[in-house]
C-alpha positions as CSV (number, residue, x, y, z in Angstrom):
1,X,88.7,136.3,59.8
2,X,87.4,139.7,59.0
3,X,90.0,142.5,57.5
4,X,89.8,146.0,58.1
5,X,92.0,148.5,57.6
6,X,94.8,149.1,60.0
7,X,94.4,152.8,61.1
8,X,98.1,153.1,62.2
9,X,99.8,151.4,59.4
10,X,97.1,151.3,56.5
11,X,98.4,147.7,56.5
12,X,95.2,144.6,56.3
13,X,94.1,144.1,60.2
14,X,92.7,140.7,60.3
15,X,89.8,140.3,63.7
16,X,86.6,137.6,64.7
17,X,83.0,139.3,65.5
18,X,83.2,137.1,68.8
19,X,86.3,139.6,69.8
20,X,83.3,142.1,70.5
21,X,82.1,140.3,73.3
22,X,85.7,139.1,74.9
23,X,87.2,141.3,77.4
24,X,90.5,140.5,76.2
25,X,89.1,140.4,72.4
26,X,91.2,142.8,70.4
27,X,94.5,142.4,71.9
28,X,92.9,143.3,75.4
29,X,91.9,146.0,74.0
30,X,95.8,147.1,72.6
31,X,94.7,146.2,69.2
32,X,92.0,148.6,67.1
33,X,88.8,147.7,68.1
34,X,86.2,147.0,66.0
35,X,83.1,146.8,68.2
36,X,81.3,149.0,66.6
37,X,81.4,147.3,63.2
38,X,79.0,144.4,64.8
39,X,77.0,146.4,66.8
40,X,76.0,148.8,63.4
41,X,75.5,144.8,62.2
42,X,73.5,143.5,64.5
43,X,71.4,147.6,64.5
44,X,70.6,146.9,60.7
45,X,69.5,143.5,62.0
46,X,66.4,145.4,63.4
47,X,68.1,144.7,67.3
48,X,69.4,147.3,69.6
49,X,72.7,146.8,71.1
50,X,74.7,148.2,74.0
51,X,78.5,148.5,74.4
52,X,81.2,149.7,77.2
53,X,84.9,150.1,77.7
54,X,85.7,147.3,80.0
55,X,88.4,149.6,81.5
56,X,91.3,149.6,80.4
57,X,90.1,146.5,77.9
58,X,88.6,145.7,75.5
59,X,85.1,147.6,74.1
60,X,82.7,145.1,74.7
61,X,78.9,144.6,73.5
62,X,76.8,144.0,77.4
63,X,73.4,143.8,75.4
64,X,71.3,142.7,72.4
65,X,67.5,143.8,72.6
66,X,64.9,142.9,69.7
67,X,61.3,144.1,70.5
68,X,62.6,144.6,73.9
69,X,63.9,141.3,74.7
70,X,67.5,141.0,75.5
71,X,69.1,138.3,73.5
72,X,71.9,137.9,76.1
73,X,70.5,135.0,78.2
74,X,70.6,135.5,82.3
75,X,73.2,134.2,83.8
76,X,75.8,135.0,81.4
77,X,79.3,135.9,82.5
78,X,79.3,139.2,79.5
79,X,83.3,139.3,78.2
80,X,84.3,135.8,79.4
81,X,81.4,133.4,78.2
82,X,81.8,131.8,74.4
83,X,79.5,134.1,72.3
84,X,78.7,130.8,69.9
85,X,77.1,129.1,72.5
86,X,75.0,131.7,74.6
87,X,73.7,133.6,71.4
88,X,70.7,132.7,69.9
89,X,71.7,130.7,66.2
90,X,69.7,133.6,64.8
91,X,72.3,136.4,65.1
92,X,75.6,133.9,65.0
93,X,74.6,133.1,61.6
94,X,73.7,136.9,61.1
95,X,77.6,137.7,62.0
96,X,79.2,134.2,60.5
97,X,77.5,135.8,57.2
98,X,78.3,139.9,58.1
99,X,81.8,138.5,59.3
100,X,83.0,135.6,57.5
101,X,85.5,133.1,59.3
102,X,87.8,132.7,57.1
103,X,90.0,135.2,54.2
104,X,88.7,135.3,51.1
105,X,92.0,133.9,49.5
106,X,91.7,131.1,52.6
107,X,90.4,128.3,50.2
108,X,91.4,125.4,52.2
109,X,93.2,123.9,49.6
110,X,97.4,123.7,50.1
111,X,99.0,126.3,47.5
């Protein structure tokens, strides 16, 4: 899991990339939302990406353009469908790499 910085507490705040395309990622949207972390990703990338307040949910991202293309394949149900399998291998690696699975410390060894 990604860490951040909690903004209330200053404490570690532990999150997935694939939260930013959930309607419930994020704690339904109770948690801090981090949206905006993989969209300025996936914009250094060289795509353009699209986001909205799903209410009062989660901040989701609705569309990923490169050259114009949307990414997001027709027929997608955006902030219920499994990101991993509807988005091209291209940009899951892109965020495995940007936002890795697992904690640093996590060495899959028992301590």
């Amino acid at each position: 899991m990604t860490t951040s910085t909690c903004e209330n507490c200053g404490r570690p705040y532990h999150w997935e990339w694939k939260d930013a395309f959930d309607k419930f990622g994020f704690g339904d949207g109770d948690g801090q939302i981090e949206t905006w972390r993989v969209r300025s990703v996936l914009e250094c990338a060289g795509y353009s990406a699209e986001e909205v307040t799903w209410g009062l949910h989660n901040t989701i991202i609705v569309s990923i353009k490169k050259d114009g293309i949307e990414q997001i394949p027709e027929g997608t149900i955006i902030g219920y469908d499994e990101p991993r399998e509807y988005l091209p291998r291209k940009i899951v690696r892109l965020l495995d790499r940007e936002f890795p699975a697992k904690r640093p410390s996590d060495s899959g060894r028992p301590s």
